[in-house]
MARMAR-820793 format. One record per residue (C-alpha): residue in three letters; x, y, z. Coordinates in pm, whole numbers, padded with zeros to 5 digits, always signed. Example, Ala and Ser with C-alpha at 12.3 -4.5 7.8 and 13.67 -1.06 7.14 Angstrom:
2
Ala+01230-00450+00780;Ser+01367-00106+00714;
***
This chain:
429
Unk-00248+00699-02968;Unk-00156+01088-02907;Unk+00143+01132-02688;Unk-00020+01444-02601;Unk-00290+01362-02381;Unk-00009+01165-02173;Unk+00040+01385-01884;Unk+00018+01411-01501;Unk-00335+01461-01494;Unk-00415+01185-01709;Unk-00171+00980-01450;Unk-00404+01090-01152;Unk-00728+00934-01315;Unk-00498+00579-01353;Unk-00416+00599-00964;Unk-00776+00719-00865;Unk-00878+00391-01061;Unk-00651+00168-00867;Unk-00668+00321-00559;Unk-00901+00086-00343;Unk-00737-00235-00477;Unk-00617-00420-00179;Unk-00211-00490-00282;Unk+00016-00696-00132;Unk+00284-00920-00242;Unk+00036-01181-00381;Unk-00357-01191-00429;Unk-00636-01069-00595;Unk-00578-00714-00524;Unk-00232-00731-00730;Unk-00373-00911-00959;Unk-00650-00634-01048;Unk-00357-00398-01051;Unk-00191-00553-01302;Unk-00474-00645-01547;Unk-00549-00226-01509;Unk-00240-00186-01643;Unk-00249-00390-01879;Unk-00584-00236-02020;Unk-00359+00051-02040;Unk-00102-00113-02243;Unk-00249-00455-02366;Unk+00148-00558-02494;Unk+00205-00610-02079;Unk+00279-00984-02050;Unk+00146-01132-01642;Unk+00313-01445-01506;Unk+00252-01644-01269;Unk+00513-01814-00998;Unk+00391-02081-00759;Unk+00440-02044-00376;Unk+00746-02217-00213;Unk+00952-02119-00610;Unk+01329-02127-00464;Unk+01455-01772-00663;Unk+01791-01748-00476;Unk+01815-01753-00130;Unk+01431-01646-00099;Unk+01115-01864-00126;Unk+00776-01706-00289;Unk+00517-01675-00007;Unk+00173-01799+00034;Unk-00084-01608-00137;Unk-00286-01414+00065;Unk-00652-01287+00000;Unk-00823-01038+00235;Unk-01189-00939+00180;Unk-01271-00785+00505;Unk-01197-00708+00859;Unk-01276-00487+01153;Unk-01291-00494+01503;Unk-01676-00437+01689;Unk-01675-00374+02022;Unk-01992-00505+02176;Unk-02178-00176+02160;Unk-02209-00245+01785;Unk-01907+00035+01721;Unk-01672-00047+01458;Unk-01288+00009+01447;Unk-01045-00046+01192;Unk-01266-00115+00876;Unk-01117-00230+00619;Unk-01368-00140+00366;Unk-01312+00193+00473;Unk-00936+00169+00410;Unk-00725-00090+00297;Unk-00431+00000+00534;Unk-00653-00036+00880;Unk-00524-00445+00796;Unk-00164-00538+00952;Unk-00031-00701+00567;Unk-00065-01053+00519;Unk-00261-01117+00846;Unk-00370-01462+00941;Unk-00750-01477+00920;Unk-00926-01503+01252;Unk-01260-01456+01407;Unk-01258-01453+01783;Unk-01395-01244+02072;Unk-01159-01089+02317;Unk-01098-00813+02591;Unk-00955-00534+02560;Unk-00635-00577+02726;Unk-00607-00893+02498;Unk-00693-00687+02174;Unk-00446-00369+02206;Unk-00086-00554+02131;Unk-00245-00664+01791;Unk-00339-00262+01734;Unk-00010-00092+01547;Unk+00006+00269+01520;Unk+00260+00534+01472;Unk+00292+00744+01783;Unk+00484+01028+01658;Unk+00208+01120+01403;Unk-00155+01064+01601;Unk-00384+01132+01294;Unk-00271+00895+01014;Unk-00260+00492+00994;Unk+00026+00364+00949;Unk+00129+00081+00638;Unk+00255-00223+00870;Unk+00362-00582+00691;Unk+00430-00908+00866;Unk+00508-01131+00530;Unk+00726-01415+00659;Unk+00612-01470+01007;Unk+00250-01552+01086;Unk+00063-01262+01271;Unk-00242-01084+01280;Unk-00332-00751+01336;Unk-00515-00423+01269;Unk-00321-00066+01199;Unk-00450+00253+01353;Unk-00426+00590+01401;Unk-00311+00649+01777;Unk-00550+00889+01859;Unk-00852+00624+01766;Unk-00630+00358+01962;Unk-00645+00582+02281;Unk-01047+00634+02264;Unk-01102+00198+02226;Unk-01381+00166+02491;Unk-01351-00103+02711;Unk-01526-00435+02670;Unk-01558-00737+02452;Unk-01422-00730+02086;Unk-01574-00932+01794;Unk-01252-00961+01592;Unk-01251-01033+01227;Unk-01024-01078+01005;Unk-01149-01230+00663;Unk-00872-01343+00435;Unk-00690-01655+00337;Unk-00378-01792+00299;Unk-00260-02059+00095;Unk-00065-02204-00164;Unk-00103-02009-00463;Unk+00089-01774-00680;Unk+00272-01472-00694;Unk+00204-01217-01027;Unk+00485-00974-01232;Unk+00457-00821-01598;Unk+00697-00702-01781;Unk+00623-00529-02151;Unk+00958-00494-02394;Unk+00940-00244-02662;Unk+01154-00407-02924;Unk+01470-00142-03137;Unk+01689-00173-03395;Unk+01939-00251-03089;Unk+01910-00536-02846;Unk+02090-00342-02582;Unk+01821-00226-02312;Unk+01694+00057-02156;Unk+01519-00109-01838;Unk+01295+00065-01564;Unk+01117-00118-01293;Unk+00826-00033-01054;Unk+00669-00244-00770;Unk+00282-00286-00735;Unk+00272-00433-00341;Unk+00126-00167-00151;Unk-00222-00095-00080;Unk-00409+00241-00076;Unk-00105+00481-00069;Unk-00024+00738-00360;Unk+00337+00820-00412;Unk+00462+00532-00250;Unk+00300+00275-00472;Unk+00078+00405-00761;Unk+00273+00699-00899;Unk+00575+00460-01011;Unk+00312+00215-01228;Unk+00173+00484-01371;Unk+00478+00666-01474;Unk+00611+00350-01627;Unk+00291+00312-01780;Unk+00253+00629-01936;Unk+00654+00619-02013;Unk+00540+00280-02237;Unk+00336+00438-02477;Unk+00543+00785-02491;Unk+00775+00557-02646;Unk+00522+00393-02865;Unk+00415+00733-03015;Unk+00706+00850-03095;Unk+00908+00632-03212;Unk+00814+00372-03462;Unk+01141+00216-03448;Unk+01371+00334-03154;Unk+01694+00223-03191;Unk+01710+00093-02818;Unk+01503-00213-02649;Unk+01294-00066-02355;Unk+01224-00329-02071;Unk+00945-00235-01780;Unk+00911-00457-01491;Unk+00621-00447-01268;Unk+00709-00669-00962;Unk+00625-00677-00561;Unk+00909-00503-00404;Unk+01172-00722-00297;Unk+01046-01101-00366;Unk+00909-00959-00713;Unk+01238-00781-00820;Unk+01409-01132-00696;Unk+01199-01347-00890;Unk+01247-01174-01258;Unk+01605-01135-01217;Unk+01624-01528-01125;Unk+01434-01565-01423;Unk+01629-01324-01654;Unk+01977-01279-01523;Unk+02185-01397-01826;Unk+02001-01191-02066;Unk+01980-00883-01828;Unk+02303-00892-01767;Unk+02429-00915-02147;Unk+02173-00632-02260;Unk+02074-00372-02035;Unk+02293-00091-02036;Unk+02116+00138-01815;Unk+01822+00107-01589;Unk+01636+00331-01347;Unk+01395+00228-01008;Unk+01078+00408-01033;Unk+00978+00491-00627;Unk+00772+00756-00497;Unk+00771+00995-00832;Unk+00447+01192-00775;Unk+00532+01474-00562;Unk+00653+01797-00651;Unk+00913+01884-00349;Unk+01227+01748-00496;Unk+01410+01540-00700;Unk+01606+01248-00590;Unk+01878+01046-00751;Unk+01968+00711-00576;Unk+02297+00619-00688;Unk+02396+00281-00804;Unk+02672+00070-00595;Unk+02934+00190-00799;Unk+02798+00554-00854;Unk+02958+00623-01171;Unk+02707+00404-01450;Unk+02532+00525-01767;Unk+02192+00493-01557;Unk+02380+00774-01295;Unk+02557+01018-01536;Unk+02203+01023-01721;Unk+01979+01079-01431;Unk+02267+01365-01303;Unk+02207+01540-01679;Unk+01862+01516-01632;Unk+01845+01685-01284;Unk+02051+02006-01346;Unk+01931+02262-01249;Unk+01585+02190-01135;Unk+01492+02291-00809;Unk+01548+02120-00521;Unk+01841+01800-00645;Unk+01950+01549-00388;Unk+02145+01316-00449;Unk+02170+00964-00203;Unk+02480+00778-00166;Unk+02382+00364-00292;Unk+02434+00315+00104;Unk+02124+00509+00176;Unk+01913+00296-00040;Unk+01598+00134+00030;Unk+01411-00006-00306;Unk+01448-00247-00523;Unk+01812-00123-00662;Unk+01899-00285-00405;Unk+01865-00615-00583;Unk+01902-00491-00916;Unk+02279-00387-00770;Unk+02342-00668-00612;Unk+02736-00841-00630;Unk+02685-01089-00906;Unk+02393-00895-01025;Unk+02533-00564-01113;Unk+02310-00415-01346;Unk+02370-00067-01454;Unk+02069+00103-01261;Unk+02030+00347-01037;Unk+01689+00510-00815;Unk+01470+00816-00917;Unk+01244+00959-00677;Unk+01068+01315-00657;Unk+01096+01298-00266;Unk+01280+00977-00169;Unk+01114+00736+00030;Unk+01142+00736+00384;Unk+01227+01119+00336;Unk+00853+01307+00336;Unk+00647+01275+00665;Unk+00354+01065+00457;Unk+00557+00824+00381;Unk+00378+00451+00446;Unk+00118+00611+00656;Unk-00261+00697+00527;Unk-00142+01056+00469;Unk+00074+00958+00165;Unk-00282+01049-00091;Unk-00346+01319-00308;Unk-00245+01590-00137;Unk+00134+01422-00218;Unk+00056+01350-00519;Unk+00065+01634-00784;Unk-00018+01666-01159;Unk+00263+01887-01179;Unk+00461+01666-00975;Unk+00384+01378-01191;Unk+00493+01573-01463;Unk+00868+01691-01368;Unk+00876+01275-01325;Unk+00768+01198-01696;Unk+00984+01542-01804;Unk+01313+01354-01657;Unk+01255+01004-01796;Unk+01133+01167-02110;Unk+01447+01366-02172;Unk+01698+01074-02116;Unk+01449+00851-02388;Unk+01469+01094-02591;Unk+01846+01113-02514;Unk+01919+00717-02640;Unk+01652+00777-02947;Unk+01859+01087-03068;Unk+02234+01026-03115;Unk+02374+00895-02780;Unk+02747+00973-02858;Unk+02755+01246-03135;Unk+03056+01316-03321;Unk+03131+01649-03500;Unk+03207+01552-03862;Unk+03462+01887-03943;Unk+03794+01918-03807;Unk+03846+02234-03604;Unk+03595+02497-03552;Unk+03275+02482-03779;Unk+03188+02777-03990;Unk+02912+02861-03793;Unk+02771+03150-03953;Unk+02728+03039-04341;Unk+02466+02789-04154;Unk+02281+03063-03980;Unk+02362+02934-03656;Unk+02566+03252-03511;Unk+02540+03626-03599;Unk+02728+03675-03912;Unk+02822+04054-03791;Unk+03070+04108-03528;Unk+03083+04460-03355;Unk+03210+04611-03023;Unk+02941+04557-02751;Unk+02732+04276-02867;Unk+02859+03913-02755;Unk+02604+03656-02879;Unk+02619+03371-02609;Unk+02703+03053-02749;Unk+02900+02859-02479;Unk+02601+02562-02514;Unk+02688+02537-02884;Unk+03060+02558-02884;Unk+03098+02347-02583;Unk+02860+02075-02709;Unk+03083+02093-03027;Unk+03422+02070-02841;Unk+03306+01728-02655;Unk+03105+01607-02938;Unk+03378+01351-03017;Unk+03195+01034-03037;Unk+03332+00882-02714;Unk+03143+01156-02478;Unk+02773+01041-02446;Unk+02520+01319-02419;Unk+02478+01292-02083;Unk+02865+01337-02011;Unk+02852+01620-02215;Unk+02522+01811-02041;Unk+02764+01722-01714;Unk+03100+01882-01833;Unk+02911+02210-01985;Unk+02662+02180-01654;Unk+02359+02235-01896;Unk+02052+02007-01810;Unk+02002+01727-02102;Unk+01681+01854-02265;Unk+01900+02135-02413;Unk+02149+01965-02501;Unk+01899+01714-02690;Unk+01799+02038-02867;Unk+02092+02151-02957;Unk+02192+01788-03091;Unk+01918+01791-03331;Unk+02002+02151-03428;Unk+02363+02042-03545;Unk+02260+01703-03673;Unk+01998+01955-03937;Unk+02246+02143-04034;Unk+02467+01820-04119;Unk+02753+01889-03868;Unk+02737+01539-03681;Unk+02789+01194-03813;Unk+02450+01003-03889;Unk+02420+00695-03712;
***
């Protein structure tokens, strides 16, 4: 395996490979989602939970299959294939196969008025309902007429899928990231969080033999998924991880967002804020404007140390859970500055979390090679990084609160970490 070849190009061919697979919360469209990824990486463990599983104050839904569906007006025209895209289906739609009017036909028809040219992603999960999504601009050229409606699915009791894959370290404390695979043909707001999480898996794996953390991935449907594993895991969650991240909407190359957790002040924050500084284009969203699955992960009684990473947030970019959210979103390079982030805090935990400088005072920098050994009138070598990393370096300041206090981004401060640790000025650990 050659940690090389893991980049955001080889991430596009993974989403261009799941692309058509119909997702929802439940059904054979996740399903073929998840045994992709596990192809991927083969150590990715699938489980099953039977509909009507209490998991808190939630019940798991029906399963629900769709094959096909379209509406044919009696000219022989067809609107809203779903074989032409997945997203033309209102989610979890009650099958049906009727012929109507018109008049009767256009309150099942959901578009999204403010952007005429795109379908929009519309869900009914817990009520029953059927329907077709649109573009508005199709909706207003619907001839008049009879309808053949069909909508071929089922749903029934069944069962609802999530993986998880834990790379095992010297440490049972965990580093955890989750992802949700729900949503059907839609780029950055579905497929560019499995396959960052998926490509973060075996980054890890070639690099480090034996990392000295636990990693955890999750791969759940958004919400009922995310419930589920925690109702499964809570006692051991809670007594390991010590820092988690949300993967959501991590494929474009506009911005970079940091969710923060309830609190706002956890490992999983201070380590995402290292990782952003200085790149272009940083917001940062209060927990109260969240929207993903930290919201459970957060929870009161919950309260795991986690916190959201987005390129552009959801809800935030104009594509967002319409058909417009494709390609065009999604970047290689964007893709990239996603894996760069994670990356850097991995590599972060693998290093020397909390160094410690192992000399008292100032460290005879120059006998080491690591300053200019002649001093003259003029020439100021720059080495704020190095002498501020050494004044924190104190074992009780992680890295992360150390690329904060000196405001340099964590990738150099990894680097200069491994410098001092060569030269034998920081405690091995």
């Amino acid at each position: 395996m050659n940690s090389q070849k893991i980049d955001g190009k080889q991430m596009i061919l993974w989403m261009k490979d799941l692309w058509h697979y119909p997702r929802s919360l439940t059904g054979h469209g996740t399903r073929k989602t998840l045994n992709y990824l596990k192809n991927i990486n083969p150590d990715l463990n699938i489980y099953s939970f039977n509909s009507g599983k209490k998991v808190f104050d939630w019940e798991i839904p029906d399963e629900w299959n769709i094959y096909d569906a379209y509406i044919k007006h009696e000219s022989g025209e067809k609107f809203a294939e779903f074989k032409k895209n997945n997203l033309h289906i209102l989610g979890y739609s009650t099958p049906c196969d009727m012929h109507i009017s018109l008049d009767e036909l256009l309150p099942h028809i959901y578009t999204q008025q403010d952007q005429p040219n795109v379908i929009p992603y519309v869900t009914s999960y817990y009520e029953s309902n059927w329907g077709f999504c649109m573009s508005e601009k199709d909706k207003a050229h619907l001839p008049n007429g009879e309808y053949h409606v069909v909508i071929d699915a089922k749903k029934h009791k069944g069962s609802m899928e999530i993986a998880d894959l834990v790379i095992k370290g010297e440490s049972s404390k965990e580093i955890f990231f989750s992802t949700y695979i729900c949503h059907p043909s839609m780029a950055n707001n579905e497929l560019s969080g499995p396959v960052l999480a998926s490509a973060l898996i075996r980054y890890i794996k070639a690099e480090f033999n034996n990392p000295k953390y636990t990693y955890r991935f999750v791969f759940v449907p958004e919400t009922i998924g995310s419930i589920t594993y925690i109702n499964q895991h809570l006692d051991n969650l809670q007594k390991n991880v010590i820092c988690g991240f949300n993967l959501s909407c991590v494929g474009d190359n506009r911005a970079y967002s940091h969710i923060e957790s309830r609190m706002g002040n956890n490992l999983a924050d201070n380590a995402l804020q290292s990782a952003l500084i200085n790149l272009d284009n940083v917001v940062k969203y209060s927990f109260l404007e969240r929207g993903s699955d930290e919201r459970q992960y957060c929870a009161p009684g919950v309260d795991l140390p986690l916190c959201g990473f987005c390129r552009t947030k959801y809800g935030e970019y104009e594509e967002y859970h319409t058909s417009a959210d494709n390609f065009d979103v999604v970047t290689a390079d964007g893709l990239d500055g996603a894996f760069d982030v994670m990356r850097n805090i991995i590599n972060s935990f693998e290093v020397n979390l909390f160094p410690k400088i192992n000399v008292k005072c100032e460290p005879q920098l120059g006998r080491r090679g690591l300053r200019n050994n002649v001093s003259r009138k003029g020439y100021v070598e720059d080495l704020s990084l190095r002498s501020n990393f050494i004044a924190y370096a104190d074992g009780k300041h992680s890295l992360f609160d150390i690329a904060i206090k000196i405001k340099k981004n964590i990738k150099l401060v990894i680097i200069e970490a491994k410098k001092l640790e060569k030269h034998g000025l920081l405690h091995k650990v």
